[in-house]
ZAVO-778484 format. One record per residue (C-alpha): residue number from 0; residue in three letters; x, y, z. Coordinates in nm, 3 decimals. Layout:
<migus>
<pos=NUM	code=ala	c1=X	c2=Y	c3=Z>
...
</migus>
This chain:
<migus>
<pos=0	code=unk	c1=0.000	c2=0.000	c3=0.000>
<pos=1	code=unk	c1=0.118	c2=0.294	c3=-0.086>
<pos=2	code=unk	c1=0.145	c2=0.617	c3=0.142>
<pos=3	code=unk	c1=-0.010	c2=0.940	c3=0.084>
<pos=4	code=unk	c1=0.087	c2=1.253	c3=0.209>
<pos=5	code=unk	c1=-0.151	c2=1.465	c3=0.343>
<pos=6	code=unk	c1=0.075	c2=1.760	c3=0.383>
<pos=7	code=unk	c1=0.147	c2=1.803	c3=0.032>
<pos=8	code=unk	c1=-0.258	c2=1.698	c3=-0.042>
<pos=9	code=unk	c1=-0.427	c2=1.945	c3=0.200>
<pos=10	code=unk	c1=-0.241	c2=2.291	c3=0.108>
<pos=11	code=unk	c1=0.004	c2=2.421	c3=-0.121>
<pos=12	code=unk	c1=0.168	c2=2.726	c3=-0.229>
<pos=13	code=unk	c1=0.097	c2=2.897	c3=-0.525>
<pos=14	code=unk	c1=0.278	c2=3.201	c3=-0.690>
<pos=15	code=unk	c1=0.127	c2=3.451	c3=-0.834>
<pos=16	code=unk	c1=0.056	c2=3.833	c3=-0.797>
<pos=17	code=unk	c1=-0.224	c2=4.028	c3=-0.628>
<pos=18	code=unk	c1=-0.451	c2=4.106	c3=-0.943>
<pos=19	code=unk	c1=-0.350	c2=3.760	c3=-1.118>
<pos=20	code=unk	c1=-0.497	c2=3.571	c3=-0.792>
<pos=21	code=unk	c1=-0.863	c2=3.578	c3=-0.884>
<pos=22	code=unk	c1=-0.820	c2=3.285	c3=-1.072>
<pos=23	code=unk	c1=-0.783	c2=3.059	c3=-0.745>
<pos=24	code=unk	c1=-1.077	c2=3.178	c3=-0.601>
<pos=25	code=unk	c1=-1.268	c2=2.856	c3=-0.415>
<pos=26	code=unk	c1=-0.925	c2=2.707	c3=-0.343>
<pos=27	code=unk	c1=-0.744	c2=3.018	c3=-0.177>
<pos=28	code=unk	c1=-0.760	c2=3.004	c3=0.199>
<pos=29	code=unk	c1=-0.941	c2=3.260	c3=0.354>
<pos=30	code=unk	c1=-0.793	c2=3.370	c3=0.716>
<pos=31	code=unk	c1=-1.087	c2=3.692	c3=0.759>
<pos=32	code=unk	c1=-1.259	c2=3.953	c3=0.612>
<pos=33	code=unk	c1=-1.171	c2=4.320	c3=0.543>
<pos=34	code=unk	c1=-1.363	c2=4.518	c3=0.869>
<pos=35	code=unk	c1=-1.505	c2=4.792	c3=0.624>
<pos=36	code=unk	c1=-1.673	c2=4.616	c3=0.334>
<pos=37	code=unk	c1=-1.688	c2=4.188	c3=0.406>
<pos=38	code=unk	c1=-1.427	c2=4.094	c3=0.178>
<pos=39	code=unk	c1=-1.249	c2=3.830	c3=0.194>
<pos=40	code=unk	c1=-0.860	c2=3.833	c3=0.275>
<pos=41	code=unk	c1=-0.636	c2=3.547	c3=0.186>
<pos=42	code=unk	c1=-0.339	c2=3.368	c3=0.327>
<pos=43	code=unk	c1=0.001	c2=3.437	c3=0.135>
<pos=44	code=unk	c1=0.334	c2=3.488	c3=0.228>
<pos=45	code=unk	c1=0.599	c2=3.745	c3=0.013>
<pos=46	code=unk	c1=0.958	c2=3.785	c3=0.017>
<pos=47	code=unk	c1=1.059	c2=4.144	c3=0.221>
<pos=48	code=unk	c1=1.355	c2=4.222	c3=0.335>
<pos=49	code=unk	c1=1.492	c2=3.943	c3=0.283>
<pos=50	code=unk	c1=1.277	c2=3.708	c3=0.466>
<pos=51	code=unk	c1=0.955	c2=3.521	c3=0.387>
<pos=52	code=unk	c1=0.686	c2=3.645	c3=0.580>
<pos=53	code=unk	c1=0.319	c2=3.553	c3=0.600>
<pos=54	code=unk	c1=0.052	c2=3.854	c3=0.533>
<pos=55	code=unk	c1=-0.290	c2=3.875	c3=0.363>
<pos=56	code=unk	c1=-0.400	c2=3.938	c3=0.043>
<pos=57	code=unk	c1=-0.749	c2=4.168	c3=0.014>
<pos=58	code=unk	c1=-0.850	c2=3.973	c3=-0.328>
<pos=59	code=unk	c1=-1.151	c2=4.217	c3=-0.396>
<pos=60	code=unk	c1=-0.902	c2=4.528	c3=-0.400>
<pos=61	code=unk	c1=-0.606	c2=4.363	c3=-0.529>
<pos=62	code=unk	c1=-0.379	c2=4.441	c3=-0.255>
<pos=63	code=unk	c1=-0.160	c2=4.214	c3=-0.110>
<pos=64	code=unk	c1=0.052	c2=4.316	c3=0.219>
<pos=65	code=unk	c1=0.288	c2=4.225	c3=0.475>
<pos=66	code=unk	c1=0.341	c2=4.309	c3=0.860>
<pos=67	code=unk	c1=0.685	c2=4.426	c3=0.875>
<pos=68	code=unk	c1=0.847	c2=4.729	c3=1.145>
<pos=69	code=unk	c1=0.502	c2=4.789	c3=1.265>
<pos=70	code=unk	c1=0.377	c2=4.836	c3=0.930>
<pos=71	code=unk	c1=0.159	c2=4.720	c3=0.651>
<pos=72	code=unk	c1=0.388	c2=4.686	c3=0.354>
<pos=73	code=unk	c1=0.271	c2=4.622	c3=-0.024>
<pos=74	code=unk	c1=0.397	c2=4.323	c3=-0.178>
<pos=75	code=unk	c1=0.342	c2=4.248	c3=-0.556>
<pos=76	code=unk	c1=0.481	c2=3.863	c3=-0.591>
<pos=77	code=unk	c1=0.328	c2=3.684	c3=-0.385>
<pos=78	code=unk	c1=0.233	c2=3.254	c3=-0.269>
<pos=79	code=unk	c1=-0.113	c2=3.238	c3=-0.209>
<pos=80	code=unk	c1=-0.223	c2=2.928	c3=0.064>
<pos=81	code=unk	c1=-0.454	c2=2.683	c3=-0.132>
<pos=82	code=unk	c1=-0.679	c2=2.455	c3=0.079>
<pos=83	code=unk	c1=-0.766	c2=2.277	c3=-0.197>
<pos=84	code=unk	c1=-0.779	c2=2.222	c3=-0.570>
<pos=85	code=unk	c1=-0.979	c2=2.203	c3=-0.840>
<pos=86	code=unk	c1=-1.284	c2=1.940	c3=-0.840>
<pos=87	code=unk	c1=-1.141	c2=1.573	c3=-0.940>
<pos=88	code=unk	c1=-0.814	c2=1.578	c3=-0.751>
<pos=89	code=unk	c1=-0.881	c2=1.490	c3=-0.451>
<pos=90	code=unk	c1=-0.738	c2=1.738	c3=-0.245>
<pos=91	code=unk	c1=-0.899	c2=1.799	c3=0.111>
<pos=92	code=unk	c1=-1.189	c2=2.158	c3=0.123>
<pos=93	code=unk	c1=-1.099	c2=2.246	c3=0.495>
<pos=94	code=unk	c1=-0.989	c2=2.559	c3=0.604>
<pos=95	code=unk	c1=-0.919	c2=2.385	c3=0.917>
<pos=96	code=unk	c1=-0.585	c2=2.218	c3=0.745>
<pos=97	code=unk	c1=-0.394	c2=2.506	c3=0.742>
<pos=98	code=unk	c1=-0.145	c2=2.582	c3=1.022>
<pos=99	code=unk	c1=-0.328	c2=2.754	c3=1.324>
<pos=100	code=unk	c1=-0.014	c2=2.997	c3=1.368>
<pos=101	code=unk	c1=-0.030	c2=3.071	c3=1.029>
<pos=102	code=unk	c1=-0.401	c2=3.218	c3=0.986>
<pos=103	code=unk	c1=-0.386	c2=3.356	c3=1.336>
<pos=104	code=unk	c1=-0.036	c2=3.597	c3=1.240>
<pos=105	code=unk	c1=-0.240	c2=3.707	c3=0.904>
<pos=106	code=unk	c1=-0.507	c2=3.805	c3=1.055>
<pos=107	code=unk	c1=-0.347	c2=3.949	c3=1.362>
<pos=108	code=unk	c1=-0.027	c2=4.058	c3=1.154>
<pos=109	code=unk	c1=0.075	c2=4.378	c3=1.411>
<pos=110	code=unk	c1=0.038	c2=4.135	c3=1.779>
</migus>
C-alpha cells in the first residue's frame, strides 16, 4: 500500500501576484474579512527584506501586504495558501488544514 501525504494533499503554495490571484478563487484560503466592506482576505506569504513572511491578500481590492516594522507593507509577488484544488483531484476543502499559527499571524499581523 502505498502512502499518501496529506501535507502536500491538503495545502500548497501557489505564486502569483495580487490582481493575477482571482483565478484561485474557491481554493485560496481565507484567514478573515476586510472590517469595512466583508471581503475576503487570503493567506500568502511574500519575500521582504529578505525574509519570507506571511501577510494577507485583500482579493476584492487587489492588494496584497505584509506586517513588517510595525507596518503594513505592499507586496506584488506573492504565494497564495490553497486549501484545496480544483474538483477531481482529490485534495482535502478544509480551512481547518492550514497551520493555526499561520491564519492567526495574518489576521493578527501587528500582535
Amino acid at each position: 500500500m502505498r502512502r499518501v501525504d496529506n501535507e502536500s494533499r491538503i495545502r500548497k503554495w501557489v505564486s502569483t501576484t495580487p490582481t493575477a490571484a482571482a483565478s484561485l478563487s474557491g481554493r485560496a484560503v481565507v484567514a478573515g474579512y476586510e472590517g469595512y466592506d466583508c471581503s475576503p482576505l487570503w493567506v500568502i506569504r511574500a519575500s521582504y527584506e529578505g525574509d519570507l513572511v506571511p501577510g494577507k491578500l485583500a482579493i476584492k481590492h487587489k492588494a496584497a501586504y505584509v506586517p513588517w516594522n510595525g507596518r503594513e507593507n505592499p507586496v506584488y509577488n506573492i504565494e497564495t495558501l490553497l486549501s484545496r484544488a480544483s474538483q477531481g483531484d482529490g485534495w482535502l476543502a478544509t480551512v481547518s488544514d492550514a497551520p493555526l499559527h499561520c491564519i492567526l499571524w495574518v489576521v493578527h499581523p501587528l500582535q
